[in-house]
DRENGU-594948 format. One record per residue (C-alpha): residue number from 1; x, y, z; chain. Coordinates in nm, 4 decimals, always signed. Example, Ala and Ser with C-alpha at 12.3 -4.5 7.8 and 13.67 -1.06 7.14 Angstrom:
% residues 2
> 1|+1.2300|-0.4500|+0.7800|A
> 2|+1.3670|-0.1060|+0.7140|A
% end
This chain:
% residues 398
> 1|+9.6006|+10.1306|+9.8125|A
> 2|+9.9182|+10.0564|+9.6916|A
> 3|+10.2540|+10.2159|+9.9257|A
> 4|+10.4203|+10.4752|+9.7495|A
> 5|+10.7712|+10.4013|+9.5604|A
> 6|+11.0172|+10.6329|+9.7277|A
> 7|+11.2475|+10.7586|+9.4833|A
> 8|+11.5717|+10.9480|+9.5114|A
> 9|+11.6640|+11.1989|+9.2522|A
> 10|+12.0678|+11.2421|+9.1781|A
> 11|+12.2090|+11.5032|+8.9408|A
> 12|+11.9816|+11.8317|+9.0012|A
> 13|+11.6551|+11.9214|+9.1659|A
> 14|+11.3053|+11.8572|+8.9222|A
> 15|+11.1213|+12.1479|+8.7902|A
> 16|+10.7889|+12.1640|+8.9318|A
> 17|+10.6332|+12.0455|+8.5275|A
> 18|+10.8658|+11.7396|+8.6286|A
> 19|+10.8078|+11.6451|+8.9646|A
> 20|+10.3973|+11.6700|+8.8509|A
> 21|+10.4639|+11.4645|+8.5704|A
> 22|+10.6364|+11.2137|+8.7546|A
> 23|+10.3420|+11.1519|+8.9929|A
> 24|+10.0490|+11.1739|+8.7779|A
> 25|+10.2126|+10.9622|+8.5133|A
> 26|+10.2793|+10.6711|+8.7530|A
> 27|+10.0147|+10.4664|+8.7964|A
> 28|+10.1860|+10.3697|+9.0994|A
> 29|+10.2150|+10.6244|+9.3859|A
> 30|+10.5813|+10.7906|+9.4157|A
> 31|+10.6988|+10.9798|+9.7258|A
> 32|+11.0049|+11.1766|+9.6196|A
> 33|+11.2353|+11.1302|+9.9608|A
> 34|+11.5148|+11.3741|+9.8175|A
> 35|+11.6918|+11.5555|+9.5847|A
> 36|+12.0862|+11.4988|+9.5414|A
> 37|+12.3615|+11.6654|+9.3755|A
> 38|+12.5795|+11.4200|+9.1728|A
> 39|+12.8664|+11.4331|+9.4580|A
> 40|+13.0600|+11.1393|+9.5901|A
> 41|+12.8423|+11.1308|+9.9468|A
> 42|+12.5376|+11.0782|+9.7109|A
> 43|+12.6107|+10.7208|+9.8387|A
> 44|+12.6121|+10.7569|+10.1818|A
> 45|+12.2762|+10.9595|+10.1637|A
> 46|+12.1415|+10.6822|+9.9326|A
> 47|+12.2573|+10.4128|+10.2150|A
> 48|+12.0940|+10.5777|+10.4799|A
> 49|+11.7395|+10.6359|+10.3288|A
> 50|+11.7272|+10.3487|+10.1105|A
> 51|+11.5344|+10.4074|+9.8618|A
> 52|+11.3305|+10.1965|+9.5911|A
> 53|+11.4362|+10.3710|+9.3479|A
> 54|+11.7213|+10.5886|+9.2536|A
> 55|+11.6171|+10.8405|+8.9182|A
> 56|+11.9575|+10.9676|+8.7817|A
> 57|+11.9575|+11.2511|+8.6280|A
> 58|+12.2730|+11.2392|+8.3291|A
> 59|+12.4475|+11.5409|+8.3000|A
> 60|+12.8009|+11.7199|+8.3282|A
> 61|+13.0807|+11.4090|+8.2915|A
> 62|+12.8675|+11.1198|+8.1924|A
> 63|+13.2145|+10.9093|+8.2810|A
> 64|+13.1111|+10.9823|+8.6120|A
> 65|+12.7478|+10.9502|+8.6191|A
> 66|+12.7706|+10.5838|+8.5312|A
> 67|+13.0517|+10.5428|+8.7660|A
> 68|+12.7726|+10.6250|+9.0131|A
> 69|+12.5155|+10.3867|+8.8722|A
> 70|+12.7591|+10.1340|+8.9077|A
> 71|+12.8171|+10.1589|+9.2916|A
> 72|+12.4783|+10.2016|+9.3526|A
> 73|+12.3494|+9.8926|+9.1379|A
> 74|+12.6852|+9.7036|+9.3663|A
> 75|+12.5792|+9.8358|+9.7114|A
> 76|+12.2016|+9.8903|+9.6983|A
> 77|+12.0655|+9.6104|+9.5046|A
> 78|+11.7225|+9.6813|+9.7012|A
> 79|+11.7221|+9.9805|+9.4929|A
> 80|+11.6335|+9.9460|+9.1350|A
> 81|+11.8619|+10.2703|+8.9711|A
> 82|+11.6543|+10.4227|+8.6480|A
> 83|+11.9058|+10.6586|+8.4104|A
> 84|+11.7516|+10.9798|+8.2160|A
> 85|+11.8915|+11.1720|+7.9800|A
> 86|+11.8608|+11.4307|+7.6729|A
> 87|+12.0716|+11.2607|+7.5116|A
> 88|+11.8472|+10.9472|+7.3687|A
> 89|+12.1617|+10.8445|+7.1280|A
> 90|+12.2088|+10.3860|+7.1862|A
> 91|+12.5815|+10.4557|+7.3095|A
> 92|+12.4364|+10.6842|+7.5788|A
> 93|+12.1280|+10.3953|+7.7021|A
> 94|+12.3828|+10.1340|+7.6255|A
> 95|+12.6025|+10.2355|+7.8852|A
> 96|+12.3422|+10.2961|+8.1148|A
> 97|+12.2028|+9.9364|+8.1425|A
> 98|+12.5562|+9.8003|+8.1401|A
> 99|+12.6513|+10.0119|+8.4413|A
> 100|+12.4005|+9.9087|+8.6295|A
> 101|+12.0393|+10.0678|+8.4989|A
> 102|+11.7518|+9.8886|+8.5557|A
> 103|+11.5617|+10.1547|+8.2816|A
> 104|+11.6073|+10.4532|+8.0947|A
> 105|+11.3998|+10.7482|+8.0491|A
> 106|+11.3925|+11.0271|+7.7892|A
> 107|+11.4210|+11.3553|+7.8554|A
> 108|+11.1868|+11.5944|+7.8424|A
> 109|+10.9897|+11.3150|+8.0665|A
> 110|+10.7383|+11.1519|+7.8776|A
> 111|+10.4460|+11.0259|+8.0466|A
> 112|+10.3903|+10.6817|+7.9007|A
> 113|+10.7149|+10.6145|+7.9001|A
> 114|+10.7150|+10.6720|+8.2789|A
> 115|+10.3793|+10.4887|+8.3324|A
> 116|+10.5268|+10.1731|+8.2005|A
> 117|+10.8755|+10.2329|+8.3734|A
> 118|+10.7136|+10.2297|+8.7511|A
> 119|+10.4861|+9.9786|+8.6358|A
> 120|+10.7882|+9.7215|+8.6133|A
> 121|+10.9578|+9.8901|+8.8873|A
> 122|+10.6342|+9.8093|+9.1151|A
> 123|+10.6789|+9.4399|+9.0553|A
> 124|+11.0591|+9.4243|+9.1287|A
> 125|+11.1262|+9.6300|+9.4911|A
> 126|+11.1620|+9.5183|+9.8159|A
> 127|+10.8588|+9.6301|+10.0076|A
> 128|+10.8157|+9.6292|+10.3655|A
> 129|+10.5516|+9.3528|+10.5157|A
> 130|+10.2646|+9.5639|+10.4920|A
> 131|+10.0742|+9.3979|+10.7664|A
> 132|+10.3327|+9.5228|+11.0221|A
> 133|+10.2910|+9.8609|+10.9262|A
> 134|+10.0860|+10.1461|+11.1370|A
> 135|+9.8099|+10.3482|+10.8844|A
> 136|+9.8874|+10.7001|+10.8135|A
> 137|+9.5605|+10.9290|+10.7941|A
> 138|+9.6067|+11.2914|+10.6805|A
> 139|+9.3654|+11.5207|+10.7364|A
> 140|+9.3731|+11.7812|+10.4562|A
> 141|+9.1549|+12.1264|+10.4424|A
> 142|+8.9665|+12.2628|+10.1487|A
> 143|+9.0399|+12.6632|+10.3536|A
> 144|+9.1110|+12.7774|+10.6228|A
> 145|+8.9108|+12.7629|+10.9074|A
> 146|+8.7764|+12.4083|+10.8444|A
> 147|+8.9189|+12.2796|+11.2164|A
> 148|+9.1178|+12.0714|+11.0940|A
> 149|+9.3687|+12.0807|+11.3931|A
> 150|+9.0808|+11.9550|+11.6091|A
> 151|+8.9386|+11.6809|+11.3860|A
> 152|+9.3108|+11.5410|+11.4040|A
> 153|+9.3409|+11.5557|+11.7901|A
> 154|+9.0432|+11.4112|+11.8202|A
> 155|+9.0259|+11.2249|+11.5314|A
> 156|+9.3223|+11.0301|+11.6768|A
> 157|+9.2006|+11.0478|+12.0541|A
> 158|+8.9168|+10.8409|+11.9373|A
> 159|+9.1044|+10.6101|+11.7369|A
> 160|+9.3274|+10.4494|+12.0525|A
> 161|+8.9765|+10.5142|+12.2372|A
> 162|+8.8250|+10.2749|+11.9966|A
> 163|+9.1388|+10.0356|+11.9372|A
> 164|+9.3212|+10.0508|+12.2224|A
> 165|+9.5959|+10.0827|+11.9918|A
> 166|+9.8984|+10.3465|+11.9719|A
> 167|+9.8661|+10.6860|+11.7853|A
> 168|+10.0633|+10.9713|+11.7254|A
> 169|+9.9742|+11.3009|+11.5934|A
> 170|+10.2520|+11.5082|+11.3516|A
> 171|+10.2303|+11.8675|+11.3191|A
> 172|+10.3515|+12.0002|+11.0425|A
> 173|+10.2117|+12.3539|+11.0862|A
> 174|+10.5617|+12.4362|+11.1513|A
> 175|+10.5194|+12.8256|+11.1445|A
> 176|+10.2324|+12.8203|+11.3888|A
> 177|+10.1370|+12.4394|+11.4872|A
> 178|+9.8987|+12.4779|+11.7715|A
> 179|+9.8758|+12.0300|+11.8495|A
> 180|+10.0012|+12.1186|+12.1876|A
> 181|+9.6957|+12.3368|+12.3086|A
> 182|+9.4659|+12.1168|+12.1989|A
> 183|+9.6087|+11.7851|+12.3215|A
> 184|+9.7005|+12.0024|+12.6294|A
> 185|+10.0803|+11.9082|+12.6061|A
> 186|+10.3783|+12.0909|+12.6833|A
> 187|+10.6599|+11.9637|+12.4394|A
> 188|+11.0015|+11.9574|+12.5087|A
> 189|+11.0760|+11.8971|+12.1409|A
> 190|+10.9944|+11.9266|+11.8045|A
> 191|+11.0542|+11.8020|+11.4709|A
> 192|+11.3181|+12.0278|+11.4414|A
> 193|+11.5061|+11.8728|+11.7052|A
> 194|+11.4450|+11.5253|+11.4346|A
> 195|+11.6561|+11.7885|+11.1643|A
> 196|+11.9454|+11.8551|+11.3868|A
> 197|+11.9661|+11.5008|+11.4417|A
> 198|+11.9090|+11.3597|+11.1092|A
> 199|+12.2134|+11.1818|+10.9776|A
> 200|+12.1634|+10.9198|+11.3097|A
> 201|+11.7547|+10.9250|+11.3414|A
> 202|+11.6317|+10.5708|+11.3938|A
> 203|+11.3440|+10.4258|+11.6007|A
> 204|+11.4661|+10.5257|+11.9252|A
> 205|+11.5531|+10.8866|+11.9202|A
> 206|+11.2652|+10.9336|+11.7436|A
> 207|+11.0645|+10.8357|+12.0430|A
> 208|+11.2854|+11.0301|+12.2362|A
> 209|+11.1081|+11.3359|+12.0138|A
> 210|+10.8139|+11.2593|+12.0912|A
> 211|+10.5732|+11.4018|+12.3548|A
> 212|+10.3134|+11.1461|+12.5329|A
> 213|+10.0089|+11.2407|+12.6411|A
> 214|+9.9057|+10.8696|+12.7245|A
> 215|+10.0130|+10.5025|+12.7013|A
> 216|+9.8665|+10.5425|+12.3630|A
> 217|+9.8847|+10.8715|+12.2447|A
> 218|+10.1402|+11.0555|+12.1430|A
> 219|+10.2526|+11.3940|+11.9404|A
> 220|+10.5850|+11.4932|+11.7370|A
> 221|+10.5324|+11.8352|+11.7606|A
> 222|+10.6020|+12.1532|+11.5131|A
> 223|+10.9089|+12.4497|+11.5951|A
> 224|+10.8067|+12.6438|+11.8559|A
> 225|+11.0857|+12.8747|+11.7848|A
> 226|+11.1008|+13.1566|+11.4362|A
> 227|+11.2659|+13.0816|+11.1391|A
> 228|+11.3347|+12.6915|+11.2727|A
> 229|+11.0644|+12.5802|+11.0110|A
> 230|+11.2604|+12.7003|+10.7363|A
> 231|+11.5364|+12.3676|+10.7630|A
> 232|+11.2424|+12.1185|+10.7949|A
> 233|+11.2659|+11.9784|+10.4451|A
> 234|+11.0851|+11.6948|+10.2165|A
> 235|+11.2968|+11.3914|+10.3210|A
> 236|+11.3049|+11.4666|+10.6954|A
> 237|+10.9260|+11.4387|+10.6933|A
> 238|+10.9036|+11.1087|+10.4849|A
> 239|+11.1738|+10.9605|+10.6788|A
> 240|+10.9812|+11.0519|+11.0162|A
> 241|+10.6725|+10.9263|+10.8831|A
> 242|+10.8113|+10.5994|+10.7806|A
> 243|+10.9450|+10.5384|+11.1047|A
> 244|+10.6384|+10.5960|+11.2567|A
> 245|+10.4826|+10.3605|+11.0639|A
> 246|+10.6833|+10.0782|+11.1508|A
> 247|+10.5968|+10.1851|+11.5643|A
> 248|+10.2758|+10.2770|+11.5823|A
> 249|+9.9337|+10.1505|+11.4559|A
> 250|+9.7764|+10.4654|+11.3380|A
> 251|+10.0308|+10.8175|+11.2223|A
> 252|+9.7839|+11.1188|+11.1958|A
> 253|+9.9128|+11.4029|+11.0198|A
> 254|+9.7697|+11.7352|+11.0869|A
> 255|+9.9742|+11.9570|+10.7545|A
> 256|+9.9416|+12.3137|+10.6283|A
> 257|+9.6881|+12.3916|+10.3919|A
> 258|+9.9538|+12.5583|+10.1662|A
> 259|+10.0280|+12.2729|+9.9133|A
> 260|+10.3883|+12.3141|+9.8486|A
> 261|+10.6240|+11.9938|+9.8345|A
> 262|+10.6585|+11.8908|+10.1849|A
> 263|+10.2419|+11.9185|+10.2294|A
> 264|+10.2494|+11.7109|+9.8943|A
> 265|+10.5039|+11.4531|+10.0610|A
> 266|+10.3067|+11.3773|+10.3680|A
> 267|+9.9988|+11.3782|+10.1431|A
> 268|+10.1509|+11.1137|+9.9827|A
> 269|+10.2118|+10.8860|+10.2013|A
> 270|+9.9273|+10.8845|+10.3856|A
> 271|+9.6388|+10.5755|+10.3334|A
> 272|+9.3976|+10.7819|+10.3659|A
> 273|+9.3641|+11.1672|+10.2658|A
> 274|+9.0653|+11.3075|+10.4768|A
> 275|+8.9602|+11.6384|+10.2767|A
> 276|+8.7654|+11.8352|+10.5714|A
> 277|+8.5334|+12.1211|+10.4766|A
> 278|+8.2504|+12.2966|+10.6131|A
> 279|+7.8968|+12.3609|+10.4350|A
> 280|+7.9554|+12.7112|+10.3358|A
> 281|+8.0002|+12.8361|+9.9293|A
> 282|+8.4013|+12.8887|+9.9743|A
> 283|+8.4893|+12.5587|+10.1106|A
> 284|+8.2613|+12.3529|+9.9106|A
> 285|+8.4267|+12.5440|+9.6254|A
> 286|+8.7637|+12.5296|+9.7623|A
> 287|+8.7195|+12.1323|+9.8158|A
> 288|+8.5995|+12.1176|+9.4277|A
> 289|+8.9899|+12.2410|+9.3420|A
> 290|+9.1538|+12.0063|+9.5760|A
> 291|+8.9890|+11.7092|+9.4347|A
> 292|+9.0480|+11.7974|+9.0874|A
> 293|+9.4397|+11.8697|+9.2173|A
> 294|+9.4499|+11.5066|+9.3891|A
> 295|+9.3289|+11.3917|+9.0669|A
> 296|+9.6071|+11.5557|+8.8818|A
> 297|+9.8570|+11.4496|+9.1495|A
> 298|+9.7444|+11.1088|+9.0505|A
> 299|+9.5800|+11.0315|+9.3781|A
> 300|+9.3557|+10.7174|+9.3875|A
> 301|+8.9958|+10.8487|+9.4982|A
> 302|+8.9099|+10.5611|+9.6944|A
> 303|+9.1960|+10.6814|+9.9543|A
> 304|+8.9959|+11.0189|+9.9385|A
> 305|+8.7333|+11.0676|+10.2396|A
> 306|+8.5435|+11.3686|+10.2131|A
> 307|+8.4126|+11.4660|+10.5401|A
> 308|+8.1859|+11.7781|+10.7029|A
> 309|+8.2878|+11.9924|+11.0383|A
> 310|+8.0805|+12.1316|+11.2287|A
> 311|+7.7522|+11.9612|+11.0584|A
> 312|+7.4475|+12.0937|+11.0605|A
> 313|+7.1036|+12.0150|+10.8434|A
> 314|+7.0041|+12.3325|+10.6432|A
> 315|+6.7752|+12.3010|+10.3187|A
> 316|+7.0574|+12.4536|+10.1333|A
> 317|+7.3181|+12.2363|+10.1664|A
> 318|+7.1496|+11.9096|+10.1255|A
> 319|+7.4691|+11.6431|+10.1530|A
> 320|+7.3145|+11.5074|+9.7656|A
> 321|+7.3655|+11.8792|+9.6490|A
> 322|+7.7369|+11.8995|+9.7965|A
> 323|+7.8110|+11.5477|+9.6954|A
> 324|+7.6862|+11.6439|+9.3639|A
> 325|+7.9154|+11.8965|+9.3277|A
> 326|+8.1936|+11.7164|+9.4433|A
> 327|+8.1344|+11.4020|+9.2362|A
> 328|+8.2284|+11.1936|+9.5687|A
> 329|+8.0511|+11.0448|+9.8243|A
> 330|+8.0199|+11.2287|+10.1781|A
> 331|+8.2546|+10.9687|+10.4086|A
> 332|+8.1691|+11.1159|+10.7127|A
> 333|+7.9919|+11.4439|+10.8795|A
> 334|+8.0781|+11.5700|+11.2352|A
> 335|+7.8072|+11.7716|+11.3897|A
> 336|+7.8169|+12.1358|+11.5245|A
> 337|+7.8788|+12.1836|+11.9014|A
> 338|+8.0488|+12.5430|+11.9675|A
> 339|+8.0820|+12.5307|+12.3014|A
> 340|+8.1134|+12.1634|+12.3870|A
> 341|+8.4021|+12.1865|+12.1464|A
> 342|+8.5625|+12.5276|+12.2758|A
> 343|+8.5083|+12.4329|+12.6049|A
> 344|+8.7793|+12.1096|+12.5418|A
> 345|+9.0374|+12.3389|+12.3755|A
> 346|+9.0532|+12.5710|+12.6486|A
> 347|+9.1277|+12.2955|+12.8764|A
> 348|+9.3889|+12.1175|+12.6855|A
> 349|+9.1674|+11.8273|+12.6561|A
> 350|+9.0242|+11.6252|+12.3375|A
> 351|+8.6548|+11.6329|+12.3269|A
> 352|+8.6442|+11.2392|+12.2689|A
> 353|+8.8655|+11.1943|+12.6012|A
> 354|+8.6328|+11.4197|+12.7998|A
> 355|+8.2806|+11.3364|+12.9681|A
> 356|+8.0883|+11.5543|+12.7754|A
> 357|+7.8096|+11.3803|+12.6209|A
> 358|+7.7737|+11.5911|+12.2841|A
> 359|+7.6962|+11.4890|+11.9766|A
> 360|+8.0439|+11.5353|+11.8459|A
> 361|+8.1914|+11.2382|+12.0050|A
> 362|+7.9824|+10.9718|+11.8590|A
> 363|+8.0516|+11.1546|+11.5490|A
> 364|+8.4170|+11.0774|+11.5800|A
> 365|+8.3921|+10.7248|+11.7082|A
> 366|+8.1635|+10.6710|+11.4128|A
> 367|+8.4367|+10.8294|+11.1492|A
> 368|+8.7089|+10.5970|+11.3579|A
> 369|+8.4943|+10.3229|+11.3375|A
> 370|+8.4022|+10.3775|+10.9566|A
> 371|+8.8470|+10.3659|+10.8632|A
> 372|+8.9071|+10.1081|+11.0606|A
> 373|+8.6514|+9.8599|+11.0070|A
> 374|+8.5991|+9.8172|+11.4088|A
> 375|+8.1870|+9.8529|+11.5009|A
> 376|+8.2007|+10.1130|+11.8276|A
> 377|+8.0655|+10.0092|+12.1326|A
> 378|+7.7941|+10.1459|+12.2731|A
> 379|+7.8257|+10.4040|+12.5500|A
> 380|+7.7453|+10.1991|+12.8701|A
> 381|+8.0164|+9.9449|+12.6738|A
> 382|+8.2521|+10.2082|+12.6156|A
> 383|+8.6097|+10.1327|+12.6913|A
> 384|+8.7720|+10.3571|+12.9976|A
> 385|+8.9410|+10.6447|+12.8569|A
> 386|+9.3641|+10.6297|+12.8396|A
> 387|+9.5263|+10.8120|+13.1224|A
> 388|+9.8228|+10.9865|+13.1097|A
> 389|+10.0941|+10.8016|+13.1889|A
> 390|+10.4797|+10.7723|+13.1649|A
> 391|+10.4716|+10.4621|+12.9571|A
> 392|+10.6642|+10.5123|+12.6078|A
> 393|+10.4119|+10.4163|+12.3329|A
> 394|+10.7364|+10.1832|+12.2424|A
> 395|+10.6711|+9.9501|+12.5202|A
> 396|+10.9619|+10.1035|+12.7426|A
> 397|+10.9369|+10.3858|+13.0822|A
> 398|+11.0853|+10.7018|+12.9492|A
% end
């Protein structure tokens, strides 16, 4: 899969017919970092996220809109800046490309034209060395219910267990984000504390945010705290996840089903997009939308692993029938195991990191082993589980 484009709107937020638009027109992913006002510390906000694109929205003094294009086309030429407008008249495009533009779209957005704009946009920004960067896995459910905040736990437990490679779990639950219990961590801060400290976040005091529960695994936890969720916001999620990236080997994202636009953003970003359901009517049903909405969102469906919680074979839900429905290929099933399963929550302790023999554990080292191409050994091979210990997954002692 192709990295997402981020892109940086100036001059007013998009409508939500826009911002849809934009990404299902693209053939080329777009995360949408942030949302600017045409204001002179636009360029200090544009200098600090650095985006690959820059969409600037033309309105009010148009004297000053290019003026803008201009100093962003002088001091960002990683960013290619693309100029929109109502007005469609030549003096109006003109002046856009002179200032600075690398394209020009027409407003109301129209969605070949912005298929073929991120097409040439695609083959002209800087990009990051991909092999360098860590893989972001989002595990996404079709209801509520689905366990999603224990397939993540464990779904990264088992991934250093396999790799012996760094992970680290984000919780954006932010109203009620329960990573902590099940990880059995006790955080001393939160994503929120990443907010207050946004305009000098870089690799290190992001670490500092971070809670370890091993050499190799790690959580950036949700507010604890009411009402603190209300000032996390689109770019301070994108901007933590690509610093992740860049540190660890695998970033698994545990979001709210709600999909509003900073569920969207993670979704976004992520390499793969794990939709977990379980193999009742609603959640089949529910799973039917979301693909059809990932389809819309212009989500490639090879990034799309559909996988089954708490597994069980009935002669009702055959996994042809529910793949029938679905139109896409079960990835991955995880069986049913109640108690083994409550039985690690209550202690604070992932399943996969435990010695309980059940079922579920191969199940996970399986799905692991099935995303990142690495066969699991077999249990008399098995690799001793991480320990805690006070070792930053950055290579440093905190």
């Amino acid at each position: 899969m192709s990295k997402a484009i981020s892109v940086v709107v100036i001059g007013r937020s998009l409508n939500q017919q826009e911002r849809t638009r934009l990404r299902s027109s693209s053939q080329t992913p777009l995360a949408i970092v942030a949302e600017l006002p045409n204001a002179p510390q636009v360029l200090d906000e544009l200098n600090r996220l650095r985006p690959q694109a820059a969409l600037v929205l033309l309105n009010g003094e148009l004297h000053h809109s290019f003026q803008l294009v201009e100093r962003i086309h002088q001091e960002l030429p990683g960013t290619a800046v693309i100029c929109s407008s109502e007005d469609n008249s030549p003096e109006v495009i003109l002046q856009s490309f002179r200032s600075g533009a690398m394209e020009f779209l027409r407003q109301p957005l129209v969605e070949s034209e912005i298929a073929s704009v991120f097409a040439k946009i695609e083959h002209t920004v800087t990009r990051p060395d991909e092999s360098l960067l860590g893989r972001v896995i989002a595990i996404y459910a079709s209801k509520g219910g689905c366990g999603t905040t224990f397939v993540t736990a464990n779904l990264a437990a088992s991934l250093t267990r396999l790799t012996r490679k760094r992970a680290c779990v984000v919780d954006l639950n932010l109203q009620a984000g329960d990573q902590p219990l099940y990880l059995g961590l006790e955080p001393s801060y939160s994503i929120h504390d990443l907010v207050r400290n946004f305009d000098r976040l870089d690799d290190q005091l992001l670490a500092s945010y971070l809670t370890q529960r091993s050499k190799y695994l790690a959580l950036l936890a949700a507010p604890t705290e009411i009402g603190k969720d209300e000032d996390v916001r689109v770019e301070h999620v994108t901007r933590a996840i690509a610093l992740l990236r860049a540190q660890v080997e695998y970033v698994v994202i545990d979001p709210p089903r709600m999909l509003n636009e900073l569920t969207i953003s993670a979704l976004d970003s992520a390499d793969d997009l794990i939709l977990l359901l379980t193999l009742d009517i609603p959640a089949i049903r529910s799973a039917k939308r979301a693909l059809d909405i990932f389809t819309r969102l212009g989500y490639d469906r090879n990034r799309i692993k559909v996988v089954i919680n708490r597994y069980t074979k009935t002669p009702e839900f055959e996994l042809k029938q529910v793949e029938k429905v679905l139109e896409t290929k079960v990835f991955a099933t995880i069986t049913n195991d109640y108690q083994a399963a409550i039985a690690s929550i209550n202690v604070g302790e992932p399943l996969v990191l435990s010695k309980n023999q059940s079922r579920v554990v191969l199940d996970f080292g399986n799905l692991a082993s099935r995303l990142t191409g690495i066969r699991q050994q077999s249990e008399t091979q098995a690799p001793a589980r991480p320990t805690r210990s006070s070792w930053s997954i950055f290579g440093g002692k905190r």
